[in-house]
N, C-alpha and C positions, 0 to 999 in steps of 0.2 A: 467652383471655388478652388478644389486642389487642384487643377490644369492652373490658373492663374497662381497660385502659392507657387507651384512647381519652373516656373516662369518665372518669378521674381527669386527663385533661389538661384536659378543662373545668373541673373541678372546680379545679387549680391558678391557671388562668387570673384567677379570679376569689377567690384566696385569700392573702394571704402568709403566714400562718401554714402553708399546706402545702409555700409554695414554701422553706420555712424546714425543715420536714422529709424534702424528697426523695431527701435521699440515704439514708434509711432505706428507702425502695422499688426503690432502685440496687440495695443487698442483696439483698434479697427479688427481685428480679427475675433478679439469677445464680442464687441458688439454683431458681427456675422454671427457667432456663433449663438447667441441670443434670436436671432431673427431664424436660425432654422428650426429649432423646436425648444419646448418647455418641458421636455417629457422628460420623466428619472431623474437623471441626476444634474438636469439642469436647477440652478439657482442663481435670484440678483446677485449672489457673490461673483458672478462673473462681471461685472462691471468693473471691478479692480481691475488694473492692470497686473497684477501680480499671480498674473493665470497661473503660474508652473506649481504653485503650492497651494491652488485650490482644487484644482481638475483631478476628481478623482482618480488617481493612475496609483499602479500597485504601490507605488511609495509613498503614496500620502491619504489613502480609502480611509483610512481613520479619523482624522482633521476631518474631513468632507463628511465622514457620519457622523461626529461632533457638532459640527455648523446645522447641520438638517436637524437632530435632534433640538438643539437650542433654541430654533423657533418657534413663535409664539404660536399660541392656537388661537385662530379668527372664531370672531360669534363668545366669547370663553364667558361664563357666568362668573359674577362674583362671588365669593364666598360671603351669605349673610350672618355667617353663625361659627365662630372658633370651634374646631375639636374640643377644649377644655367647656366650651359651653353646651357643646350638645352631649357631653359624657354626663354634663352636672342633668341637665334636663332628664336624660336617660334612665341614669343610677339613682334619680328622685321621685319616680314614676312609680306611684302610689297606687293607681289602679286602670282600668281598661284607656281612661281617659286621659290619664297624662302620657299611657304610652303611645297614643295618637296623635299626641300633642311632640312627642318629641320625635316621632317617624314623619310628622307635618315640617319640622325644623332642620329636618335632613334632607328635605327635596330637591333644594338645590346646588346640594352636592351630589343627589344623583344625579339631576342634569345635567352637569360636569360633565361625569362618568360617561353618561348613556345621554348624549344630546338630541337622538332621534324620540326618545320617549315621550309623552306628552305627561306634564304632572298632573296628578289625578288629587284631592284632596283626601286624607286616610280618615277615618272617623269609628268612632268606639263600634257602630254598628256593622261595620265591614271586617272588623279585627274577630267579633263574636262570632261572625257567617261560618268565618274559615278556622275557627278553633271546634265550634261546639256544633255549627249545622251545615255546611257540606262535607258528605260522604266522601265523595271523587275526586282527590283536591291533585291527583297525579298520574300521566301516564307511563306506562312499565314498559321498558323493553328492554331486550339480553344482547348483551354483545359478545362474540364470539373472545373467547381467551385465546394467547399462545401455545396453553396446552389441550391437547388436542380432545374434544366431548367435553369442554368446562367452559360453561357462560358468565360475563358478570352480569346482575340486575340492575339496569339504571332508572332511575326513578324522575322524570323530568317534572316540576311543576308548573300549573295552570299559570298563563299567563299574567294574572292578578297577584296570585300568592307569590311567583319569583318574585314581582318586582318590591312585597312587603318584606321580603326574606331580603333583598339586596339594600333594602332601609335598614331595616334591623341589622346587617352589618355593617353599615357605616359606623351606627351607634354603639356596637361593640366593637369594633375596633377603636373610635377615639377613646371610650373607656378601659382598653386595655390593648396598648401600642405593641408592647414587647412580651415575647411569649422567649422561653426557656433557649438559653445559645443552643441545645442540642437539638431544637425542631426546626426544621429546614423547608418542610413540605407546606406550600400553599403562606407561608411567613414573608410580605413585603419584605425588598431588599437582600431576600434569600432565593436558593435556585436549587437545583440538582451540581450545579456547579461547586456553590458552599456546604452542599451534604460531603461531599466525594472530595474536596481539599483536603482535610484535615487528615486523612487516612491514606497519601502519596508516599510513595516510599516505604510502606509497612511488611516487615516478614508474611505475615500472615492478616488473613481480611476474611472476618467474617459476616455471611448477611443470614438474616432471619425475618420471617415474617410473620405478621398476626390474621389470625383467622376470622374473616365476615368482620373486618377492622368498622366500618359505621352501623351494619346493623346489631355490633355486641355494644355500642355507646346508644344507652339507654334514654330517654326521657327524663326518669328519672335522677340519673347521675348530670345531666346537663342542667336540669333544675338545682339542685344543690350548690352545683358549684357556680351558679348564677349569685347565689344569693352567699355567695363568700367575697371577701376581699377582694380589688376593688368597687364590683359591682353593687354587693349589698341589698340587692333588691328585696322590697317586699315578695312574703312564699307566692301570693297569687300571679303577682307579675311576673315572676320567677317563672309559673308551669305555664302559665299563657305566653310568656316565649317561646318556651320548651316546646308547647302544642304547636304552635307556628312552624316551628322548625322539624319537627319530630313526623314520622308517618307510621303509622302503627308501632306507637309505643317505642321507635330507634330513630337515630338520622337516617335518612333517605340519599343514598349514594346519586348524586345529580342536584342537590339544593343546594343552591350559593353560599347559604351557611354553614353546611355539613363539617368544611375543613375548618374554619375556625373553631365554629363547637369539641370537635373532637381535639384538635390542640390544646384547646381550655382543659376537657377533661383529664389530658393524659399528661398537664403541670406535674404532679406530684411524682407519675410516672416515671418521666421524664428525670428528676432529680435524685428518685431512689436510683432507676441503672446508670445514672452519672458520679452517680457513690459504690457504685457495685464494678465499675469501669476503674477509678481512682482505685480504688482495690488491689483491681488483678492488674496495673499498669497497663489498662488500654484504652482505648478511645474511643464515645459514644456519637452515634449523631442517629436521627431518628427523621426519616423523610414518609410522610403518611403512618403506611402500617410498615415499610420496611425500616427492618433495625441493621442497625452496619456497628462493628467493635473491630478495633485495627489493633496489634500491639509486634513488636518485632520481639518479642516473647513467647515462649510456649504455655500460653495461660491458659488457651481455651481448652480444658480439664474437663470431666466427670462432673465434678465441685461444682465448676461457674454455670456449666446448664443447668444444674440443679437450681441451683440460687437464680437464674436469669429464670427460670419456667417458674418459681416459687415469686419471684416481681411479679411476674406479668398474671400469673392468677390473680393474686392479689388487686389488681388495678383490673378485673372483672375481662379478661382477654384471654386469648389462649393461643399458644405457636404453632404454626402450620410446620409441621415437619418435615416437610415433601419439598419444601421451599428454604432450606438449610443447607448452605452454601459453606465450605468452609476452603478459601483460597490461599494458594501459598505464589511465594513470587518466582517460581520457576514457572509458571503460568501467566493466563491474563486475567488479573483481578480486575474486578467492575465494582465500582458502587453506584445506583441508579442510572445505570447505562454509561457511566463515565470511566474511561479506562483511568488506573490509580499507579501503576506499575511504576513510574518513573515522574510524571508529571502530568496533570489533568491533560485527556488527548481524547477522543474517539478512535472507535476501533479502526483497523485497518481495511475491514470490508466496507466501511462508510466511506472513506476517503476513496479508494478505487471504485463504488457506483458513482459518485460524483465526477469522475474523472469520466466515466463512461460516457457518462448521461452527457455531458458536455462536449465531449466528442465526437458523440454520434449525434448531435443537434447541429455540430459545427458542419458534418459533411451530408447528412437530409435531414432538413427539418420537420418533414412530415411522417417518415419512418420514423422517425424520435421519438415522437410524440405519441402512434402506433402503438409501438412496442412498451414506449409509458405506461400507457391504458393497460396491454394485457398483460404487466405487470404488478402495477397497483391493484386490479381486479381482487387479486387476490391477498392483498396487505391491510396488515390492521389498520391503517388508516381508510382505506376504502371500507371497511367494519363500520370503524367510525361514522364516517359519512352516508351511508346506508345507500352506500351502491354509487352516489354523486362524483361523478370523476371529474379533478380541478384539472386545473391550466398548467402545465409543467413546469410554467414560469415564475409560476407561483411558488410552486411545491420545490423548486431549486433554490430560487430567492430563500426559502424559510429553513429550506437545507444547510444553505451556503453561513445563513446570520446562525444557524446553533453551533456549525464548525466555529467562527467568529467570537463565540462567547464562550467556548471551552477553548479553546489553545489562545484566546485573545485577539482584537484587534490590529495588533502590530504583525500577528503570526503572517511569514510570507506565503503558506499556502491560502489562508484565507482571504489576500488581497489578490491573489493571483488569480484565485478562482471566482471570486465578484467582480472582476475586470472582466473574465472573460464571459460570465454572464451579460454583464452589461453589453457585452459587445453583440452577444448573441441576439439578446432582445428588441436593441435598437440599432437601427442601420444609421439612424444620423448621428449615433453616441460613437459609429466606427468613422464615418464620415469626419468627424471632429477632432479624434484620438489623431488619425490621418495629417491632418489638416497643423495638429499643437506637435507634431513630429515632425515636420518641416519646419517649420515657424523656429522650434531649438537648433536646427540645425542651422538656419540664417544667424540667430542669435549668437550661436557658439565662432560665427566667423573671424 
């Protein structure tokens, strides 16, 4: 196809009656482009003629992830039951059996969610199994920290219990949509992006953290605040939640409910150090157990750790002091990994391995890949994964889309560097780029 393209641009060169017909080959040239492959970033949007402003190219990657997004999803259930209906079901759930009844009325919005799942029907006596008679309801295992001799414990539940635990959040969530502006962490609609906006441009940035943040949120305190505004729950329905959720007496760091429960509990939290913030003129925002306060102020005093360690006892927590950061902007300030100095960005050693990594794919792709391996080997994400080494195409793609969501969509490194991925990935995605490069240049005749 580009030996003939290449041929017809001589051929236009020296014609205007062709260069009068080109855009009849603009046509014909999506539909080619349609017939060599369907992969990535092909879509029916190429049946337009108006290829120049759909064809993903660095100037226009946005529009084209707009479009993908906006499609519909095939096989998609309907919703049988409103959010406002399955809160009322939920928050009226008198005893084992109505709450059965309203984790039965959420099923198909988890098969939304989770379409691979098969619905299982929930019933009073399978809710009782996993409160009151199975022992072993979770597997344990540690993942290595950043800091060096220090594990986290994660706590994964049985296959049965997640998927009551991911019922039981549907249903707390439609009963309680919106949690505190300052909680950012695990909050639909919210990110590490919206933690770390509001603190750009600050003299000073400080982070703190709280110590065994899910297993100091008790049982107990998540019962309570069940059975407060909006919830209201009866007390028994209230700890037979709580039991569900809870594994020895705390949340269980790994239960699909843990981050919600813990938001719930630390509302109150939450509004005293946003009173405590208003105060010393700084800025709260609260992402899990990390706390971040900005102020282009010299507040952070004697005084305010007092007061900020006298909150946080208070609301049953305690500050890791080891983990008390306190940055100035002759530096590089971060809040949850987002550089804050000037304008939401990542660091600068993110961008040059990106640039690496793509470079050295572009000249062998099998040393790339290599050297991948015995580099992730040793990265928390290989932690994570427990030893499982992904496809680097993968691992770039997910790279490339988090640069994409902190400096934005429109940012030119982020289109420049998803282009050249694409090009990497797929040889007929360059064969095409190729191909809509000649084609502009007949056009432009």
């Amino acid at each position: 196809m580009l030996s003939w393209l290449k041929a017809e641009l001589l051929r236009a060169k020296n014609s205007i009656v062709y260069r009068q017909i080109a855009g009849r080959y603009q046509q014909q040239l999506c539909g080619c482009i349609l017939g060599i492959s369907g992969r990535y970033f092909l879509r029916a949007t190429f049946y337009s003629t108006t290829w120049a402003t759909q064809w993903p190219t660095p100037g226009n990657m946005s529009s084209a992830n707009a479009s993908i997004s906006q499609a519909p999803v095939s096989g998609e259930i309907a919703e049988i039951i409103s959010s406002t209906e399955l809160a009322t079901l939920f928050c009226g759930a008198k005893d084992v059996y109505g709450l059965a009844h309203a984790l039965n009325a959420a099923q198909p919005l988890h098969q939304r969610h989770y379409p691979h799942s098969k619905p299982r029907p929930v019933t009073a006596k399978v809710l009782n199994y996993y409160v009151y008679g199975k022992a072993e309801r979770y597997s344990t295992f540690k993942l290595r920290k950043r800091q060096a001799g220090e594990f986290r414990e994660v706590k994964a539940p049985e296959p049965v219990l997640k998927r009551l635990q991911r019922l039981l959040l549907l249903c707390l969530t439609a009963s309680f949509p919106n949690f505190d502006k300052a909680a950012h962490g695990f909050v639909p609609g919210r990110s590490v992006l919206t933690n770390a906006t509001p603190h750009v441009g600050r003299r000073l940035v400080l982070n703190v953290d709280i110590r065994q943040f899910f297993p100091s949120t008790t049982a107990g305190r998540v019962a309570s605040v069940l059975q407060l505004k909006p919830f209201e729950l009866e007390k028994s329905v209230a700890y037979l939640v709580a039991n569900l959720c809870c594994d020895q007496g705390s949340l269980p760091q790994g239960a699909p409910t843990s981050p919600f429960l813990a938001n719930l509990v630390c509302q109150k939290l939450d509004r005293r150090l946003r009173q405590l913030a208003t105060r010393y003129y700084c800025t709260y925002t609260r992402y899990a157990d990390d706390l971040t306060f900005s102020s282009s102020r010299s507040v952070f005093t004697e005084q305010f750790h007092n007061e900020l360690s006298t909150e946080i006892t208070k609301a049953g927590y305690e500050l890791n002091e080891k983990k008390e950061r306190l940055q100035t902007r002759g530096m590089r300030q971060e809040v949850t990994g987002v550089v804050v100095n000037q304008k939401p960005n990542v660091s600068r050693k993110y961008r040059r391995q990106l640039r690496a990594i793509l470079h050295n794919w572009s000249k062998d792709k099998e040393k790339a890949i290599a050297k991948f391996h015995e580099t992730y080997a040793s990265s928390a994400g290989s932690r994570r994964r427990r030893g499982r080494l992904p496809s680097l195409a993968r691992v770039m793609a997910g790279k490339i889309a988090y640069l994409g969501m902190i400096r934005g969509k429109e940012d030119e490194l982020y289109q420049r560097f998803a282009h050249y991925l694409a090009l990497q990935i797929n040889s007929d995605y360059a064969e095409i780029q190729q191909a809509l490069d000649i084609l502009s240049q007949i056009s432009a005749l």
